[in-house]
N, CA, C and O atoms as a DFTB+ gen file, in Angstrom:
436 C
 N C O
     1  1       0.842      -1.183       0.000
     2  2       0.000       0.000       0.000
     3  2       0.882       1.239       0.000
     4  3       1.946       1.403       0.597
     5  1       0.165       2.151      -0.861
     6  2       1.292       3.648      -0.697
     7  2       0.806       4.568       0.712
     8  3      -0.313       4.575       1.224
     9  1       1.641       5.088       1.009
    10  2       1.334       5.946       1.893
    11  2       2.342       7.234       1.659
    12  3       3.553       7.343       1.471
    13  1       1.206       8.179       1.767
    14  2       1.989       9.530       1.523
    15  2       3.153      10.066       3.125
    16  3       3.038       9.787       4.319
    17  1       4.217      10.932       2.343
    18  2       4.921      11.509       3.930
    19  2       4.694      11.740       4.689
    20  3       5.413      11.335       5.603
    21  1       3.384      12.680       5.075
    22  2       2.517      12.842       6.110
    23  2       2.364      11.371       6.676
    24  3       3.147      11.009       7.554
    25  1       1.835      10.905       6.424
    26  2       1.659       9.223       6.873
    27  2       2.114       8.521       7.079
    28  3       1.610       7.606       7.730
    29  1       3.111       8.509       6.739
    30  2       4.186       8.215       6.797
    31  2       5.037       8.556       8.308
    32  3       5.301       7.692       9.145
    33  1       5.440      10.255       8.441
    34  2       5.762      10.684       9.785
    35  2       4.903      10.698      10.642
    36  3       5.258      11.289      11.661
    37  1       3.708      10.207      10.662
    38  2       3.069      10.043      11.517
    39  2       3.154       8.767      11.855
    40  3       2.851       8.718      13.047
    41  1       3.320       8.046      11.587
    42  2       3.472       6.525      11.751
    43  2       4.630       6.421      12.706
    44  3       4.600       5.969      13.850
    45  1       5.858       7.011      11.917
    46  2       7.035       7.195      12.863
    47  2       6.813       8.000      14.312
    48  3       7.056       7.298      15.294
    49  1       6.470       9.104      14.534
    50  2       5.738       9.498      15.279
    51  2       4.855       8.738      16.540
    52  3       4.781       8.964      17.748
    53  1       4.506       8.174      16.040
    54  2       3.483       6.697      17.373
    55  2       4.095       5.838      17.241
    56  3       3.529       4.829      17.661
    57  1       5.311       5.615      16.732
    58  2       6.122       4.311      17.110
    59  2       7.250       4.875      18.268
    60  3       7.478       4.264      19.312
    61  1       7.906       6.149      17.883
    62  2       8.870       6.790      19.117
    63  2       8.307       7.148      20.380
    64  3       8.691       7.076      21.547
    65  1       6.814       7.739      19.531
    66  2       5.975       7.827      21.306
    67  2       5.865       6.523      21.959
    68  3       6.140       6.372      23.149
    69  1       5.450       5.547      21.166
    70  2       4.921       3.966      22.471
    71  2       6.655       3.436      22.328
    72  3       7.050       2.291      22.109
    73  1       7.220       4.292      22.468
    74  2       8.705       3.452      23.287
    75  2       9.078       2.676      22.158
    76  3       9.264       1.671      22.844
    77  1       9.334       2.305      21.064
    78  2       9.492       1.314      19.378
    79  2       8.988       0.529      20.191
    80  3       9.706      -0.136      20.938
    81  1       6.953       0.400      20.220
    82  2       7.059      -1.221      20.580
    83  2       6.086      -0.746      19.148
    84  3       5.415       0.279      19.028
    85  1       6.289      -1.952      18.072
    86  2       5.250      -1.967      16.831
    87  2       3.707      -1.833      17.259
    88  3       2.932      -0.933      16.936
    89  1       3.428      -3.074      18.152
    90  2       1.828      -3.814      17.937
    91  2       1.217      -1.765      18.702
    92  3       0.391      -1.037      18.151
    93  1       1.892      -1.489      19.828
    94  2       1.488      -0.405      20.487
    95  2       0.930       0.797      19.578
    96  3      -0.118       1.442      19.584
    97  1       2.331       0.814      18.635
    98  2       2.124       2.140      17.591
    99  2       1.029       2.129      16.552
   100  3       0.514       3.077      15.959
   101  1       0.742       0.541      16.453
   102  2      -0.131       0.649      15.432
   103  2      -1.294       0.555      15.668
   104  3      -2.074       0.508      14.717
   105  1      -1.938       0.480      17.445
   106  2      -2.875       0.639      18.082
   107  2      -2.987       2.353      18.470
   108  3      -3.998       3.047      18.571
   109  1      -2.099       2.581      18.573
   110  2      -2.115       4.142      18.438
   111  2      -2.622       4.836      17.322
   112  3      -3.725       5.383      17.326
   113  1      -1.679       4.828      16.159
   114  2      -2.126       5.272      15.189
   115  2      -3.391       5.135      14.663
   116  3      -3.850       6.248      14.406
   117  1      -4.210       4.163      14.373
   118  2      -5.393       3.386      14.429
   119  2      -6.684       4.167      15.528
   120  3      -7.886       4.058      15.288
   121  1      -6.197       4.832      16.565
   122  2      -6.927       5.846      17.341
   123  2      -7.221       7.006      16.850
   124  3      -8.312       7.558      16.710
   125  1      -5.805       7.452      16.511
   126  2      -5.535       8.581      16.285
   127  2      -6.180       9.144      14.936
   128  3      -6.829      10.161      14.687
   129  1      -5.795       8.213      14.272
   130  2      -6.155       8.495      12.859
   131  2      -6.851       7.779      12.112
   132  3      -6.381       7.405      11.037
   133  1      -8.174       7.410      12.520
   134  2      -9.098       6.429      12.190
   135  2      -9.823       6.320      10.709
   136  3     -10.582       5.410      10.378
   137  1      -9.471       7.319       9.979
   138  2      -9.790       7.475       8.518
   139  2      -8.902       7.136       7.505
   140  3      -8.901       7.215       6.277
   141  1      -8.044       6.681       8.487
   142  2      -6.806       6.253       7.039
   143  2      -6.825       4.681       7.611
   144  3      -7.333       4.134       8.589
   145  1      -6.039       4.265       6.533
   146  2      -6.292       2.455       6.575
   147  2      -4.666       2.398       7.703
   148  3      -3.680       3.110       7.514
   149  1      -4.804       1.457       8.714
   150  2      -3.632       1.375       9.695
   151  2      -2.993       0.211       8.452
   152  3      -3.513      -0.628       7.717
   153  1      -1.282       0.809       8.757
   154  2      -0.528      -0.256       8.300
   155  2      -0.399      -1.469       9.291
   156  3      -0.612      -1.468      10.503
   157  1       0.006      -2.516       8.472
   158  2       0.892      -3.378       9.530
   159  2       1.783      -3.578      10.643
   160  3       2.981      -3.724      10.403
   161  1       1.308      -3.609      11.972
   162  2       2.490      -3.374      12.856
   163  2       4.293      -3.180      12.667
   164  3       4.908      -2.261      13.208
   165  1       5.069      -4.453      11.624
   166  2       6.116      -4.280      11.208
   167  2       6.342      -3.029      10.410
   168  3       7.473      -2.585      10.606
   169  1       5.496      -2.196       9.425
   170  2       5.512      -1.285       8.737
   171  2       6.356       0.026       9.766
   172  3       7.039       0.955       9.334
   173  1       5.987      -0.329      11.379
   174  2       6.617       1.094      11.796
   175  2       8.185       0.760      11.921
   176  3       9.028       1.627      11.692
   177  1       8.423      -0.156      12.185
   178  2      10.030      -0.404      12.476
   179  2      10.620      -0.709      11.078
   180  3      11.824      -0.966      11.100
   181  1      10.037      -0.732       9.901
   182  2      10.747      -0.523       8.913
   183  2      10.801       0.667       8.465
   184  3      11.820       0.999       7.860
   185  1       9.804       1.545       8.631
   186  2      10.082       2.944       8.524
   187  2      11.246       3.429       9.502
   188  3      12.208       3.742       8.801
   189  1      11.479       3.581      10.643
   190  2      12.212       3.775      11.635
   191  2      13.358       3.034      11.423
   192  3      14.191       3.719      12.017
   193  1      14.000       2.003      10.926
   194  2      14.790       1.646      10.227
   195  2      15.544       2.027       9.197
   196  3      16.761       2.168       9.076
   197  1      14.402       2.212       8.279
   198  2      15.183       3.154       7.182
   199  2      15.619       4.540       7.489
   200  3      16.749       4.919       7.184
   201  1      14.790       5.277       8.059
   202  2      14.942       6.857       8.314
   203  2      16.955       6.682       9.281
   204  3      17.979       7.357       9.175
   205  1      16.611       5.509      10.056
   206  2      17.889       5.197      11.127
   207  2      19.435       5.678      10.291
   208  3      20.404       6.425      10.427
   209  1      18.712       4.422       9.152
   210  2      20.168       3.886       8.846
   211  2      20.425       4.610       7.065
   212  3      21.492       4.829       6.491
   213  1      19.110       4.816       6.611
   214  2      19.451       5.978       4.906
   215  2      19.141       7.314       5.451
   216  3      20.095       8.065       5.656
   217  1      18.193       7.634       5.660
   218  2      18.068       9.165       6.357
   219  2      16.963       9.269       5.435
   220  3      17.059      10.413       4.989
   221  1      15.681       8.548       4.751
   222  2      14.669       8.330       3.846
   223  2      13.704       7.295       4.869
   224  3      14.018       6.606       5.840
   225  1      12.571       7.495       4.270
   226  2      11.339       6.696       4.336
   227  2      11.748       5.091       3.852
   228  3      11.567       4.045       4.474
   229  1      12.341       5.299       2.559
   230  2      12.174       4.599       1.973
   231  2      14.035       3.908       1.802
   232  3      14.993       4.567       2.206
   233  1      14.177       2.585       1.173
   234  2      15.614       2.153       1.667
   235  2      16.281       2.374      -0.449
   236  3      15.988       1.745      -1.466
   237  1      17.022       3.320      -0.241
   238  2      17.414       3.441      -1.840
   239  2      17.574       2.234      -2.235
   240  3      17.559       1.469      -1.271
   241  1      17.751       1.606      -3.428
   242  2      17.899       0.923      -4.740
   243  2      19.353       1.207      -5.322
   244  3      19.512       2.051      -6.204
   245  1      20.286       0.553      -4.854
   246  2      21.637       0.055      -5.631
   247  2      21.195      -0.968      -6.470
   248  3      21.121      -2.011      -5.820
   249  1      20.878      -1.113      -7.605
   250  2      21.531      -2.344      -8.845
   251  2      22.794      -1.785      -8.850
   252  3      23.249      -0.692      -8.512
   253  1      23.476      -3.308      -9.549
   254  2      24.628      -3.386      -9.870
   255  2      24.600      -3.745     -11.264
   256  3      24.099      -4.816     -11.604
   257  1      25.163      -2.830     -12.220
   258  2      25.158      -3.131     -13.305
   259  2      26.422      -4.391     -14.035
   260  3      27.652      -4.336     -14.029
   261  1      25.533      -5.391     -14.577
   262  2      26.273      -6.620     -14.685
   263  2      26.642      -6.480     -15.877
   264  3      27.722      -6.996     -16.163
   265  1      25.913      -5.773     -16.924
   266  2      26.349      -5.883     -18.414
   267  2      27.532      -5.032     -18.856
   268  3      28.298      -5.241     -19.797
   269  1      27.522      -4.071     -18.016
   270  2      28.784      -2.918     -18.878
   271  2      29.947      -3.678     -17.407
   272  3      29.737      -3.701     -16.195
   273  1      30.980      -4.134     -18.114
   274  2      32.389      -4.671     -17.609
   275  2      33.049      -4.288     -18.314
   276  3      32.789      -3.581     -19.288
   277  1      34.496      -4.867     -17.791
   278  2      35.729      -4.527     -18.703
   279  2      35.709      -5.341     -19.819
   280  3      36.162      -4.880     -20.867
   281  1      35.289      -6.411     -19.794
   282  2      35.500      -7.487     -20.902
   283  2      34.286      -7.112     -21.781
   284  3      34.636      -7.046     -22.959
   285  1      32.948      -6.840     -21.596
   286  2      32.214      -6.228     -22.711
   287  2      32.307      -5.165     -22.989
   288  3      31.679      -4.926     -24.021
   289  1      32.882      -4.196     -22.512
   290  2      33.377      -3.018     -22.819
   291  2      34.264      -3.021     -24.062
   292  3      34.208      -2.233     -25.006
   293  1      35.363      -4.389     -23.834
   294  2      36.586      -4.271     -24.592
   295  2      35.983      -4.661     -25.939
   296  3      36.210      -4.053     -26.986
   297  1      34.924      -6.095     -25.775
   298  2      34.305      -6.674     -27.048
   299  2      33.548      -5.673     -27.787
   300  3      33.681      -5.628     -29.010
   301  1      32.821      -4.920     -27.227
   302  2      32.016      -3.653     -28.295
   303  2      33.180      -2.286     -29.117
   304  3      32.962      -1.630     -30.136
   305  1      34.305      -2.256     -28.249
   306  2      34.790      -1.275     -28.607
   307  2      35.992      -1.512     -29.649
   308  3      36.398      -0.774     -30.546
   309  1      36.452      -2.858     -29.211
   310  2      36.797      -3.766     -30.634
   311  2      36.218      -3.963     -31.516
   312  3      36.802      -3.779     -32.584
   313  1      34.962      -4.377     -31.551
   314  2      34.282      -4.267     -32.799
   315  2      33.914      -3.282     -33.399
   316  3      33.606      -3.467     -34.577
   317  1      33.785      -1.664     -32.757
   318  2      33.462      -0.713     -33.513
   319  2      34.839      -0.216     -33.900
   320  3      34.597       0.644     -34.747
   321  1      35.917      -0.274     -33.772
   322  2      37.104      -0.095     -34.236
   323  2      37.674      -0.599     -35.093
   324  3      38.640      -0.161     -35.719
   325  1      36.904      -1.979     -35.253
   326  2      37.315      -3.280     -36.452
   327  2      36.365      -2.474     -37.723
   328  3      36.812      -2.268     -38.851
   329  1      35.010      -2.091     -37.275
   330  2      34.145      -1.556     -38.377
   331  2      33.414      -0.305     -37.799
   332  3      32.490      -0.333     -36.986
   333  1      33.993       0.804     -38.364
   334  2      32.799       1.978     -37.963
   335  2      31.720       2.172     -37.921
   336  3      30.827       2.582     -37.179
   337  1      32.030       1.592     -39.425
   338  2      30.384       1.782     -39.713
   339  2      29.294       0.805     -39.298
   340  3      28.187       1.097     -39.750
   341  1      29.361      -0.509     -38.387
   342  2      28.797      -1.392     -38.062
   343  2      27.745      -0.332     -37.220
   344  3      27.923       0.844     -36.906
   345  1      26.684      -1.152     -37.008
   346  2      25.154      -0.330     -36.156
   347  2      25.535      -0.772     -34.826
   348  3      26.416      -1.615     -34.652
   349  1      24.841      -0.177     -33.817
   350  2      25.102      -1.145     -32.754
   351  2      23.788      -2.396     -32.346
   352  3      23.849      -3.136     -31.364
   353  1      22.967      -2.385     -33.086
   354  2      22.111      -3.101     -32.997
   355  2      22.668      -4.809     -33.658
   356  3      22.212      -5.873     -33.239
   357  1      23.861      -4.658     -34.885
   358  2      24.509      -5.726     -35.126
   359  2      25.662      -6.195     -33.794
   360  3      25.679      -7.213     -33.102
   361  1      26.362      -5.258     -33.798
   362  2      27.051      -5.871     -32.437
   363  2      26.404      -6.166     -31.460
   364  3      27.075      -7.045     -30.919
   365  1      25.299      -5.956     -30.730
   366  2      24.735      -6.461     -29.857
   367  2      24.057      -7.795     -30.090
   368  3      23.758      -8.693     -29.302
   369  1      23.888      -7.657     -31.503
   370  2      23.721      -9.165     -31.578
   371  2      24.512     -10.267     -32.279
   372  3      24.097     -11.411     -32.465
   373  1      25.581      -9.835     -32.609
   374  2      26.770     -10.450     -32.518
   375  2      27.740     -10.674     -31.278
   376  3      28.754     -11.370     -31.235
   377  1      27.281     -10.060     -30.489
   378  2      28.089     -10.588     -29.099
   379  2      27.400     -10.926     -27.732
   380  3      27.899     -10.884     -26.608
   381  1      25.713     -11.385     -28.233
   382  2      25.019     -11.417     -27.680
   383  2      24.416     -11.102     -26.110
   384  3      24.057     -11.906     -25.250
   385  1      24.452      -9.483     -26.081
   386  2      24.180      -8.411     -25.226
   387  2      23.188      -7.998     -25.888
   388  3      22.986      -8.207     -27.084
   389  1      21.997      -6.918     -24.564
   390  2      21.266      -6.092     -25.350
   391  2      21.802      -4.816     -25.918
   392  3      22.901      -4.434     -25.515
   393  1      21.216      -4.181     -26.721
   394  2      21.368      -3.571     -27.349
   395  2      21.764      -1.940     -26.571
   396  3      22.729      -1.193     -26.735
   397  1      20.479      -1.826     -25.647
   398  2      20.827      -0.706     -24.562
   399  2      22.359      -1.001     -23.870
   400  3      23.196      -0.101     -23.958
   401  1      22.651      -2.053     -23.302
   402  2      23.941      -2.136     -22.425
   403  2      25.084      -1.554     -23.671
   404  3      25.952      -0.761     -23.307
   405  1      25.011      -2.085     -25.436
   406  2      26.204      -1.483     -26.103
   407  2      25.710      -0.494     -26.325
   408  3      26.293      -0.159     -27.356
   409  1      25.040       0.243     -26.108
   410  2      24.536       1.802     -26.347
   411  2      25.164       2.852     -25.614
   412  3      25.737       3.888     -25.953
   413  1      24.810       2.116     -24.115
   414  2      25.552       2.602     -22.879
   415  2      27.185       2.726     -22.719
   416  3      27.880       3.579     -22.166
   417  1      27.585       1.238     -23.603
   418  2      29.292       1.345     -23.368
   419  2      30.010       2.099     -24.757
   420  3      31.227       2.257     -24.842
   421  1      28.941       2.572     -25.924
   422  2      29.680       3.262     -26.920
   423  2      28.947       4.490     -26.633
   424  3      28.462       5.033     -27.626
   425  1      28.725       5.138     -25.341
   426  2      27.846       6.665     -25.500
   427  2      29.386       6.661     -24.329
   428  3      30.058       7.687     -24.437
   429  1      29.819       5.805     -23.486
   430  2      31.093       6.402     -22.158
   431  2      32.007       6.843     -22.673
   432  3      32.574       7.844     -22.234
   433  1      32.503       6.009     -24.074
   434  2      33.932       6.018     -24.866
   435  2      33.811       7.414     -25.486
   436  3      34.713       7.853     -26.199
């Protein structure tokens, strides 16, 4: 379920007041604010968690990009050096990568 910031700091809010006990905060909140749908007890200590340890509501998103390396890096940039004029839609499928990842490693060079 989404919940907006407001709702968010309020949530946090009745979890620091009842001492971080969850089941408490979310009997609180649920008083307090009886027109909005109560989250799940765990919902407050993952908020309070994140805010702890990212300084966000919410816990950022690291991917790790697996396709652009040194070794496909080297294979696309060899091949556009072998042929200029090649597309990159052929090298990508000649070295079977998508097409975005050699897009990405001939837009760095």
């Amino acid at each position: 379920m989404f919940y907006s910031n407001k709702e968010k700091s309020d949530m946090l809010s009745c979890y620091i007041e009842m001492a971080k006990n969850t089941r408490a905060a979310a009997r609180l909140y649920k008083t307090r604010y009886p027109d909005r749908p109560c989250p799940e007890h765990t919902r407050f200590y993952v908020l309070y968690k994140n805010m702890r340890e990212y300084g966000s509501f919410i816990k950022p998103k690291c991917r790790v990009s697996t396709a652009i390396n040194v070794d496909n890096s080297f294979s696309v940039l060899a091949k556009l050096i072998e042929n200029p004029h090649i597309s990159l839609r052929t090298v990508a499928e000649e070295l079977n990568m998508t097409y975005s990842s050699v897009q990405r490693i001939a837009k760095k060079t």
